[in-house]
C-alpha positions as CSV (number, residue, x, y, z in Angstrom):
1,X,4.4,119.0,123.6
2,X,7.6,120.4,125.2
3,X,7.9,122.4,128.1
4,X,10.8,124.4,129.4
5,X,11.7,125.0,132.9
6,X,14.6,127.6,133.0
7,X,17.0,127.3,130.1
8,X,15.5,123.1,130.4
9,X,13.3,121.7,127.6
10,X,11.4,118.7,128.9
11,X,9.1,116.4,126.9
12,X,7.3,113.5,128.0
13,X,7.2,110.6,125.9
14,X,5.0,107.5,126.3
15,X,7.4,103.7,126.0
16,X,3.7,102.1,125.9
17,X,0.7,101.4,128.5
18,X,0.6,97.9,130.5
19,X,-2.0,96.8,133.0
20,X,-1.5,95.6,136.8
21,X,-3.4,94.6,139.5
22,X,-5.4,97.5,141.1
23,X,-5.2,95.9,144.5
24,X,-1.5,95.8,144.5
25,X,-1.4,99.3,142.9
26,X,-3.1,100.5,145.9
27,X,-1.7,98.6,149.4
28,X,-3.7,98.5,152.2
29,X,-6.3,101.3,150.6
30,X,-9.7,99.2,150.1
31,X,-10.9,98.7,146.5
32,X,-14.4,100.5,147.8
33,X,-12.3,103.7,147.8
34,X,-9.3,103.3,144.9
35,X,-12.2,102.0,142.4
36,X,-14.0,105.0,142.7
37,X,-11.0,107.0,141.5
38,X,-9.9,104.6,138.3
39,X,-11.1,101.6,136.9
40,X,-10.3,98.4,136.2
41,X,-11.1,95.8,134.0
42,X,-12.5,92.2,134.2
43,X,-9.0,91.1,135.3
44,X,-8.7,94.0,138.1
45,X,-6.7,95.1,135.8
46,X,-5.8,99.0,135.8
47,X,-4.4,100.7,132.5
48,X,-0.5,103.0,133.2
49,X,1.3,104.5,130.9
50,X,5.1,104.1,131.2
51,X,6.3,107.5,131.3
52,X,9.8,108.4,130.0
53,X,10.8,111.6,130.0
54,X,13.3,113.1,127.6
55,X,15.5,116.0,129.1
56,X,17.3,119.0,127.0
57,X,19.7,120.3,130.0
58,X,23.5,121.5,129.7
59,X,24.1,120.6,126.2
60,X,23.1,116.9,127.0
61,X,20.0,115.1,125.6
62,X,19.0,113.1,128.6
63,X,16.5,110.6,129.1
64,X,14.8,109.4,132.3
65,X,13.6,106.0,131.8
66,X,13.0,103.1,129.1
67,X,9.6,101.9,129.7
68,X,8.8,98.4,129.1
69,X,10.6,97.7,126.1
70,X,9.1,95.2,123.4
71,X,10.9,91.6,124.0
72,X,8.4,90.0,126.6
73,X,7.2,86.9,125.5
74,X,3.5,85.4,124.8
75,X,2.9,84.9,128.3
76,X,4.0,88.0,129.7
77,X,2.1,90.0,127.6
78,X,-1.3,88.9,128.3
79,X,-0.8,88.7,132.1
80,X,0.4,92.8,131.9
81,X,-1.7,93.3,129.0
82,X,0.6,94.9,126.0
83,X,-1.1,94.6,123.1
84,X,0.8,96.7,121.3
85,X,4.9,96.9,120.0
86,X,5.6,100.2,121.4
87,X,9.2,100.8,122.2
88,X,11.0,104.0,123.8
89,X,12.2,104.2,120.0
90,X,8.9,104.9,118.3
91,X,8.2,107.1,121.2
92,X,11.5,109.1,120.4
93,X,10.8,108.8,116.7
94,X,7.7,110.8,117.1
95,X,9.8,113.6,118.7
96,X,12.6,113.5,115.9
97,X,15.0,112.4,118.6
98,X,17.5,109.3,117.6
99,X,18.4,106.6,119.9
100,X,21.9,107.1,118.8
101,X,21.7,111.0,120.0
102,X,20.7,110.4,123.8
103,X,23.8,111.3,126.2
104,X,22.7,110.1,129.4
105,X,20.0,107.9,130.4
106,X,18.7,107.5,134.1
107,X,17.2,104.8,135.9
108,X,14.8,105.6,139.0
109,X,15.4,101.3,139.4
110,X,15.7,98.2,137.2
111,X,12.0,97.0,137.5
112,X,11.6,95.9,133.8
113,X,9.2,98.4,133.2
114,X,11.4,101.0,133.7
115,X,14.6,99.8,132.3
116,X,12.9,97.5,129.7
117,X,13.6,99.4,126.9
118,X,17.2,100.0,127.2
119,X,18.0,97.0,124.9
120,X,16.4,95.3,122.4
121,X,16.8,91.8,121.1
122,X,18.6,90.9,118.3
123,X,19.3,87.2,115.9
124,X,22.2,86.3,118.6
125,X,20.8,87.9,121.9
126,X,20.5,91.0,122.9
127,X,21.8,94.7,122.7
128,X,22.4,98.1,124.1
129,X,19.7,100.3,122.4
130,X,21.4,103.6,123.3
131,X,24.9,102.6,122.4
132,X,26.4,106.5,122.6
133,X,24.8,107.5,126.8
134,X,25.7,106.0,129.5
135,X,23.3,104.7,132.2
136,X,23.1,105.7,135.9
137,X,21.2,103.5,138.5
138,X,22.4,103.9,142.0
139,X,24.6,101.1,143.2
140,X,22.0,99.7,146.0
141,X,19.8,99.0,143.2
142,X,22.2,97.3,140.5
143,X,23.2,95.1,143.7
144,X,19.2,94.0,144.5
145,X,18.7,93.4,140.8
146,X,22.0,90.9,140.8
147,X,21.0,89.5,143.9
148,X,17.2,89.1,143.6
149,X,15.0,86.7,146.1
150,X,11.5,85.5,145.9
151,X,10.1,88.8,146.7
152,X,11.5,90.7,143.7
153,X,12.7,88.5,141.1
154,X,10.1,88.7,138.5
155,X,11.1,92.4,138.2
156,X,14.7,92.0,137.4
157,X,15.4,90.5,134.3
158,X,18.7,89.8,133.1
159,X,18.5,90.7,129.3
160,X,17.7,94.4,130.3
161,X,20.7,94.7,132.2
162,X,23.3,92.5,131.3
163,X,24.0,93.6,127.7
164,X,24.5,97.6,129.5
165,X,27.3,96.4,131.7
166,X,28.8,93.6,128.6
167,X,29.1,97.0,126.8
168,X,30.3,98.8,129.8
169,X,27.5,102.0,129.4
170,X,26.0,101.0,133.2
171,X,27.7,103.6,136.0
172,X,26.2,103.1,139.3
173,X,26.3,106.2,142.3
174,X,26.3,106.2,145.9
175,X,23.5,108.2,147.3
176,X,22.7,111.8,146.2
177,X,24.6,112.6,143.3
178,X,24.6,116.1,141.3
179,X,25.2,114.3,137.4
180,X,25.3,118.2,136.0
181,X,24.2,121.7,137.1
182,X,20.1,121.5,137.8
183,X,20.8,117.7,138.2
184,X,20.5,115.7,140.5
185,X,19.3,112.0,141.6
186,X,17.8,111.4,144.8
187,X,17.6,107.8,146.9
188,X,14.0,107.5,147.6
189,X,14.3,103.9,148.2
190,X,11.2,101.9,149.7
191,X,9.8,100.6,146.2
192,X,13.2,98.9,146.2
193,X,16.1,99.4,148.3
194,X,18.3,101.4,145.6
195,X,15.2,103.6,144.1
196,X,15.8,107.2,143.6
197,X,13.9,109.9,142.0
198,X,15.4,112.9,139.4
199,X,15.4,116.7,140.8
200,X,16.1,119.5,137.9
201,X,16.6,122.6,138.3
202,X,16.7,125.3,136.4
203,X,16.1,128.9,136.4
204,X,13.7,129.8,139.8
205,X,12.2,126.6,138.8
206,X,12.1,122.9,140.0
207,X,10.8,119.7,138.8
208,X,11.0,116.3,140.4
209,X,10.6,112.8,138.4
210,X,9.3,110.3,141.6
211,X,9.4,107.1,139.6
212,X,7.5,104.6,141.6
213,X,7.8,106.6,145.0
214,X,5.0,108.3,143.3
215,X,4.1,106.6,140.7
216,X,0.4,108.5,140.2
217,X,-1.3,111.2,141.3
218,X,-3.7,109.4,143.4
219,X,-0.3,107.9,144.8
220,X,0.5,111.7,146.2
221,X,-1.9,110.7,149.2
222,X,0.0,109.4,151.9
223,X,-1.4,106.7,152.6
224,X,-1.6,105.3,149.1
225,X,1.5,103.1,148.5
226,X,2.0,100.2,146.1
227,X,1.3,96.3,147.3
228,X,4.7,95.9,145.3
229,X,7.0,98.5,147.4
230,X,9.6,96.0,149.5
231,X,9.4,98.3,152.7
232,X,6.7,100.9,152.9
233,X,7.4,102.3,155.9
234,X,10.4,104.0,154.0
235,X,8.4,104.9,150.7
236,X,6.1,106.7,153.6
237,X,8.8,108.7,154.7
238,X,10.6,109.7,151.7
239,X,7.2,110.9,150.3
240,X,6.8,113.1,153.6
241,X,10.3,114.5,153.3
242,X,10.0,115.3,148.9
243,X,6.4,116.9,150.0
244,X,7.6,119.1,153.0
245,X,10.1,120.7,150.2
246,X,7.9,120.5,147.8
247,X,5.3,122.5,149.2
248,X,8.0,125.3,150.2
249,X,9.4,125.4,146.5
250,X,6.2,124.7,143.8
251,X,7.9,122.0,142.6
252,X,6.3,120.3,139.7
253,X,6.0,116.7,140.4
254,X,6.2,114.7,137.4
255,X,4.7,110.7,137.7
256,X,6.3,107.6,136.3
257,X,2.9,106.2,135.5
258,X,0.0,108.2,135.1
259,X,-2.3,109.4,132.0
260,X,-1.4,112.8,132.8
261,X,2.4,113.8,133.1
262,X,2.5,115.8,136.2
263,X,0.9,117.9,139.0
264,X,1.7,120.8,141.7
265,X,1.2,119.4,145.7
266,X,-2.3,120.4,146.6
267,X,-4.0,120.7,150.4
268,X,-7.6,119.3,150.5
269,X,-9.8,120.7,153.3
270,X,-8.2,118.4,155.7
271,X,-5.4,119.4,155.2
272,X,-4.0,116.5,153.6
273,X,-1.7,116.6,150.5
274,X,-2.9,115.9,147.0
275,X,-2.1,116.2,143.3
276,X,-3.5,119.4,142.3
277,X,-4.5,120.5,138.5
278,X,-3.1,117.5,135.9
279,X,-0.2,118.7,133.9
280,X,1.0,117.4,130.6
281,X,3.9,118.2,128.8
């Protein structure tokens, strides 16, 4: 299903569900409270989509993510449970979109299940899989994923980001940067140090991709931040500032891993901030 916002066409596009650990996917927030809200299995084990979304905006067929890809080896996929050989290319494929036809793709960050599917392996190695975009990560990020330490390195993997720079389609930004008119990319680092999240704009309407700020709806309670965010004091705080705005705009908030696409910021009762109504696009 597409959706247009403004003169924008959006359509979400599944790169294929993975499991992690529901203890890390929730922090400090006890398992007797996130395990009423989703399940997990024998494994504790919860179920996410990879969410990609692909962006009509300016003449430019855009496209905010990979997903996972479909190189990870025995091992790998039975400790994040793919059972399956999706790739961002049958996901496209199902929209009548070519690899070859994407302009522009964006990175939120180089965690492999968001950049995953930007190259695919081949007899020799491994290649580019949108050979005609270029790809836009901001430069903090492309730096940590060079540079990894013990905290992060099972996230970066080379092969999904070497063969984009070999072929010279990786551009890297410095902060906020407007890429075209409606949009623009956002630091919202705290998941990693060069994170950043996708604002569009178009029309009298707004529409925010978080990435892993956010990655859920459940994740729009403040308090609910990933075990795997390197400093969550400043995932706290960028969720605080995207909220206060917003709140004041309507935005539509659209989540990097949840079942459903997207939601509008809610208060409960107390006054707290929550995921309203699901969206799906």
């Amino acid at each position: 299903m597409t959706t247009s916002l403004g003169d924008a066409r959006l359509t979400m596009i599944n790169g294929g569900e993975f499991r992690l650990d529901g203890g890390a996917m929730h922090g400090v927030v006890p398992k007797t409270i996130w395990s009423t809200l989703v399940s997990c299995d024998d494994r504790n084990r919860c179920t996410y989509s990879t969410n990609c979304l692909y962006l009509e905006l300016d003449g430019k067929r855009i496209l905010i993510e990979t997903g996972n890809g479909d190189k990870f080896p025995a091992k790998l996929r039975d400790i994040y449970g793919i059972d399956h050989d999706r790739s961002i290319g049958n996901a496209l494929d199902e929209i009548g979109v070519a690899p070859e036809a994407i302009d522009i793709v964006i990175f939120t960050h180089l965690h492999f299940d968001h950049c995953g599917g930007a190259t695919r392996r081949t007899a020799t190695g491994f290649e580019p899989v949108f050979a005609n975009a270029i790809h836009y990560v901001q430069q903090a990020e492309l730096h940590a994923a060079e540079h990894p330490h013990e905290r992060n390195r099972a996230s970066y993997l080379a092969e999904n980001i070497g063969p984009l720079k070999d072929a010279q389609l990786l551009r890297t930004i410095d902060g906020r940067h407007q890429l075209l008119p409606g949009l623009t990319l956002i630091p919202t680092p705290g998941h990693s140090h060069g994170h950043q999240s996708v604002l569009i704009e178009s029309g009298n309407e707004t529409a925010l991709f978080l990435g892993d700020v956010v990655p859920t709806a459940l994740h729009v309670r403040l308090p609910f931040i990933m075990g795997f965010d390197l400093n969550v004091e400043q995932t706290l705080e960028a969720k605080r500032s995207l909220w206060k705005q917003a709140e004041k705009g309507n935005w539509l908030l659209l989540f990097g891993h949840d079942r459903h696409h997207g939601a509008r910021l809610e208060r409960n009762d107390r006054g707290q901030w929550i995921a309203g109504a699901p969206v799906d696009l």
